[in-house]
Structure formats: C-alpha cells, structure tokens
N, C-alpha and C positions, 0 to 999 in steps of 0.2 A: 511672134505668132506665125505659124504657117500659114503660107497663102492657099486657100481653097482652091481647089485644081477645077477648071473649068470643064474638063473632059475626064471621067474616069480611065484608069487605064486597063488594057486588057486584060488582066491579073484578076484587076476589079468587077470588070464583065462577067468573066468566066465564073469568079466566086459568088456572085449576086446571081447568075442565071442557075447556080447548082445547087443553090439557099432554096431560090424560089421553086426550081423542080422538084426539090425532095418535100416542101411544105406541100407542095401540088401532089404529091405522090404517097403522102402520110396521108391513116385513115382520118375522117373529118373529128374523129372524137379526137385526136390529140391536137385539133386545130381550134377546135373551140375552149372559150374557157369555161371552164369547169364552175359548178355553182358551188356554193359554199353546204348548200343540203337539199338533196332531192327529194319530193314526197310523193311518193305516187298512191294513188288511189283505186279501189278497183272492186266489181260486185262479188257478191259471194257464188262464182261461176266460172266457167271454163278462163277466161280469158285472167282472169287473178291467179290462175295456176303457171301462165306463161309471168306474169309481172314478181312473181314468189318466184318461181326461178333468176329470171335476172338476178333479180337482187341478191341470190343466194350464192349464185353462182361467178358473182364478182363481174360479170357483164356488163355492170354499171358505175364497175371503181372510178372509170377516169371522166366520167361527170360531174362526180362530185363525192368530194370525202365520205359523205353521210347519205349514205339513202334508206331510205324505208319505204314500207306498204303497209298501209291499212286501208280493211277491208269495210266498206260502208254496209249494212245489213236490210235497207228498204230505199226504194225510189225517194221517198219523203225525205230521209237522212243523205242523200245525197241531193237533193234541189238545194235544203237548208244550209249542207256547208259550201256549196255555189254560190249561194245567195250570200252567205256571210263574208266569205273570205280566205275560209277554212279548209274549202277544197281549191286546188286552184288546176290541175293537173291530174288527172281521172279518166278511168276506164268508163265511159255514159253509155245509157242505150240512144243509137243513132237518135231517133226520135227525138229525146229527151234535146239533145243539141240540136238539133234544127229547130225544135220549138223556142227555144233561150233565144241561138242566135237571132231568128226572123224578130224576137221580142226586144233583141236591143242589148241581151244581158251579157254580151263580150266575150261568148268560147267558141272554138272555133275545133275542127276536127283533123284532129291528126291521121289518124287510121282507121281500118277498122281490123276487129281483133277474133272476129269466127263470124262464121256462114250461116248463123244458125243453130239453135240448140233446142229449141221449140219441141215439144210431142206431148201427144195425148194419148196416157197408160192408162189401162184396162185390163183388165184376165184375158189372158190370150186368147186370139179368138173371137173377142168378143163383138169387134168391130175391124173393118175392113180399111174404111175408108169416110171421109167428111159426112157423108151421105147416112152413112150407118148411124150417127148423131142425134138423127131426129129421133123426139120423144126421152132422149134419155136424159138424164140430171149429171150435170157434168162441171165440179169444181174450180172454179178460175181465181189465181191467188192474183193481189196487184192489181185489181182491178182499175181503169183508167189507166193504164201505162203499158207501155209497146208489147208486150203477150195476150193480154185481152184483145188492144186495139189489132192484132193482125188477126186472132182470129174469128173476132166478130166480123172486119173485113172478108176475112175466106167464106165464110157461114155464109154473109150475104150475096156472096158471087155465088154459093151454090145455090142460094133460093131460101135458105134455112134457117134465115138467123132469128126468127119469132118460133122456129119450132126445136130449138133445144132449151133442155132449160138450165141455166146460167148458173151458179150457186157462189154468188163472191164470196171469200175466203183470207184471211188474212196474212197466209202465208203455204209458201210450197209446202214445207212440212206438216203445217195444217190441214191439206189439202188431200197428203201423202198418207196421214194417220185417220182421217176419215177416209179414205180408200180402204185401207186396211181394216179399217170398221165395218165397211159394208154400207156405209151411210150415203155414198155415190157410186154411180155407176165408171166414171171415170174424173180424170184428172189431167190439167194442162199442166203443166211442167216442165221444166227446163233442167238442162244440166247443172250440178249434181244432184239435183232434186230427183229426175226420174230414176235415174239409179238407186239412189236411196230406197225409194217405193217398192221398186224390183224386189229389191235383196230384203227390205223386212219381209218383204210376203212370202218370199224362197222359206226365212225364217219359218213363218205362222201357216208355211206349208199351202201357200196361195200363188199363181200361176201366174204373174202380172208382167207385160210385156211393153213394148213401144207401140202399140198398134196403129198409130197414125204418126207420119215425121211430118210436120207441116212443111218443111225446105223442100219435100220434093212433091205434096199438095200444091206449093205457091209456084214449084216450078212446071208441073204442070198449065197452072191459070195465067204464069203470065211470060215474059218473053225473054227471061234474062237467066233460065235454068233455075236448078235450084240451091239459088244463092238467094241467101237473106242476112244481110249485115245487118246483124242487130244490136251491134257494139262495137264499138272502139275508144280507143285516148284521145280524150279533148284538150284542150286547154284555155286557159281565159287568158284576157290581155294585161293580167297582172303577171302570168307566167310569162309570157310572153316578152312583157316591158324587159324581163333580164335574160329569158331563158332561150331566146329565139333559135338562135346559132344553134342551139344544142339539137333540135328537131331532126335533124336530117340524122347525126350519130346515135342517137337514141330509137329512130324505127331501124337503125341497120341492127343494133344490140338487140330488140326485142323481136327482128326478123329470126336471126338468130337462137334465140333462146328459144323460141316458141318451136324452130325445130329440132330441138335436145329435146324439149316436153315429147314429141311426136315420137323422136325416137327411143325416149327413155321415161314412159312415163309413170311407173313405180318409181324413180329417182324422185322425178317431178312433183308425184304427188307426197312426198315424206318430206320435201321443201315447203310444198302448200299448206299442209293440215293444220299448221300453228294458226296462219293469217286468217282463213279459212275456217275455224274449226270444225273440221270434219274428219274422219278418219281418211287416213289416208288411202288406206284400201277399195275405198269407195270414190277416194278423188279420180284414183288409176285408171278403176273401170270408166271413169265417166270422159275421159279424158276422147278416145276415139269414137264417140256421139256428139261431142263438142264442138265440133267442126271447127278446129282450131287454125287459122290463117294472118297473118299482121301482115296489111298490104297499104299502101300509101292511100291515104282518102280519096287522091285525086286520081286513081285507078278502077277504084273499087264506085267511083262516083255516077254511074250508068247501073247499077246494081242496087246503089241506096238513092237511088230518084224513082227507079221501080217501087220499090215497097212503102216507101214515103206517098208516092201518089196512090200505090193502094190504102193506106191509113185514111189518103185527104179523101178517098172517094166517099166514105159514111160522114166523116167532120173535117173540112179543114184546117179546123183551128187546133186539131190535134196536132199540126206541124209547125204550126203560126200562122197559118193563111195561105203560104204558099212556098214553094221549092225553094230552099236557099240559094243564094248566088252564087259566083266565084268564090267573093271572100271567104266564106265558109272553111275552104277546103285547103287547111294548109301546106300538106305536101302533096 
C-alpha cells in the first residue's frame, strides 16, 4: 500500500486550486444538483408568461431533466394544493405568502415576479382618477384576496371606500363580460384580463381603456413609487428540504427569461397560450402592462413591506397580523 503523503505536492496544489477556481467560476446552475423533476406553478397572469418561457425555452434543462408549469386558475385552487402538498413551488400573490408564512404554513418567498398589474377599465374617459369612483358600481372579481384588499385600501386612503359601490364577481372574465353588457360601470382587473376587456369591446365597437393604473395611484399615496409587488415564487420547506441549492440558479434563469418576454413578447406569448389558455395575441398585448420584473425578494423587500402595511391598515389579519421577518425572505 502507499503511504499517504503528509504534505501534498505542488502539482497537487496547483491542480486543486484550478478545480476549485473553475467550480468558483462556473455558473451556480452547473454547481447545484439538479432535481430529478421540477414543477413550477403559476397564476393565469403576466408572471406565468415569464415561467412558459423558461420552460420552453430550455432555461431550465440543467435543473432538472423534467420540468413543467401548470397554471392554477383561482386563489382558492392555489391555498388548497399549498395546503395539500401538491403545490410546492409557485408563482403566490405576495400577500397570499405572508399570510401562510406569519401562520406557520412553511413558504417562504423567493422573488417577486411584476410591479403590478392592477387597473380599473371603463369606456374611455369615463373616469380620471380614484376619486371619479364615487357613486359608480364597479365589479371586483376574487374578492377577499390581494386585488380587492389593495383597492379597498386605496378607496379608503381617499375617504371613499362606503361610497363606491362594490359588486363581487366571480371571475375577471365575469367581470369583463358584464362590462361589456353594460351591467357596470367599470371593472378591476389585472393582466391579461384587462386586455381581454379592451379588445372584446374594440370588437362590440365599445371604447374601453385602463382609465385608472392603481401602481401609480399607490405610488402616488405612498413612498416607495409606483411599485406594487404583487407576486412572485414562493416555496415551501418541502421544496426546500431538497431544492435549496437550486434558488440562487433558478432566479438568475428566470431573470433571464423574463427578459426575452420583454424583448420578444409575441415569441413569449405563443410559448404561453397552451398553459395559460388564452390566445396568444392577447398574452403579447398584455405582456408591456404587466410590469414584468423577477428581482430577488430580499431587494424588492422595502417595496412589499409598503403595500403589505397598506393591506394591514383596514385588517391585519389579512397578512397574519403582522410584517413577516427575515425568514420570510429567501434570497
């Protein structure tokens, strides 16, 4: 048997320090190991148009042999495969994760994934500004979940929140097709919903516009501009328990990808419209309203502490009681 040399030789040195610099100098996805199958989850919204790219665009080969998206289609449907097991790794509304986390339920937030997609359509013209609201009948889909709760918050920062009147609704396109009925006066909305609205009305020869962007209403009212993260990738600590490592090369893949959406976002939306189904024509357009960003949580986290304490100002059990902590935030 050779005897184990007490002191490597300089051959050795050299060889080990040029292992270790090129491992230091490869990107982190080829340092992590790869999962056996990634599943990512994501709303039916701008931010699943950046996660439909990844995936499509092979951004995501060297995490894991198998990746997929599906697309969850209500708040309710995404708490229930959280709850279960089912989801483990998902595009949430911030909100929706700070409420879980403060409760104990183990996700934690990777990113967040746009600035805001918020607006309130009307026939052009027909309203200015928050203020214009009062008196009018104005459809809110999701009620109880982070598009109501911010703009019942803004309502009540203007003084108005008893003098519009509410009409919950079961869904954006609910929402969209009684707009187009004439059966409200307006409609809250989010991307690719408002767009939707738009273009049937161009159809049915009606004049329907964004007339209110709530991102730069809230930037207005409060101090942090008009940024409203109102979503990004969480994960729980079942993803976690194996997927840790992978965090860091997977927001740089979906920093990435999200700027091919930006710059190509007819590509973008013909990757989407399967998971999504939606036409794609209508992903494209929605795509430069979507305020499309993927920033590490832990940058973006002076921006979603703003609008989390505007939610907690009408309830704060809408967030869990109070600002999540560090852990929260995992990159």
């Amino acid at each position: 048997m050779s005897p184990i040399p007490r002191h490597p030789s300089r051959r050795a040195l050299l060889a080990g320090a040029g292992a270790l610099a090129a491992a230091l100098a490869a990107p982190a996805v080829l340092r992590a190991a790869p999962l056996a199958r990634l599943a990512l989850f994501g709303p039916p919204a701008g931010p699943s148009i950046t996660l439909a790219h990844a995936v499509a665009s092979g951004a995501l080969k060297d995490l894991s042999a198998e990746v997929s998206l599906t697309v969850w289609r209500s708040p309710d449907e995404l708490r229930a495969g959280l709850t279960s097991g089912t989801i483990d790794l998902s595009v949430v509304p911030v909100q929706v994760a700070a409420n879980l986390y403060n409760r104990g339920m183990g996700l934690r937030l990777v990113n967040t994934m746009t600035d805001g997609l918020l607006f309130i359509v009307a026939q052009s013209g027909a309203v200015a500004d928050l203020a214009g609201l009062e008196g009018r009948r104005l459809a809110v889909p999701f009620v109880n979940d982070t598009p109501d709760f911010v703009l019942r918050a803004l309502l009540a920062r203007q003084g108005i929140a008893d003098k519009v009147d509410l009409l919950p609704v079961g869904s954006p396109i609910e929402a969209a097709q009684m707009l187009l009925a004439g059966q409200i006066e307006a409609a809250l909305l989010s991307e690719p919903a408002s767009s939707v609205a738009i273009m049937r009305g161009r159809a049915a020869g009606k004049a329907f516009a964004r007339v209110i962007d709530l991102q730069e209403e809230w930037g207005r009212q409060g101090d942090v501009g008009p940024l409203l993260p109102q979503a990004g990738l969480a994960a729980t600590d079942a993803f976690m328990a194996g997927g840790a490592e992978l965090l860091a090369p997977l927001q740089a893949a979906l920093a990435r990808a999200n700027a091919e959406v930006l710059a190509d976002p007819v590509q973008a939306a013909t990757e989407a419209a399967g998971a999504l189904d939606m036409p794609a024509p209508i992903l494209a357009l929605s795509v430069p309203h979507s305020r499309l960003a993927v920033r590490p949580a832990g940058e973006a986290r002076p921006a979603i502490e703003a609008i989390l304490s505007l939610m907690a100002e009408t309830d704060a059990a809408i967030i869990g009681g109070k600002l999540p902590d560090d852990g929260f935030y995992l990159l």
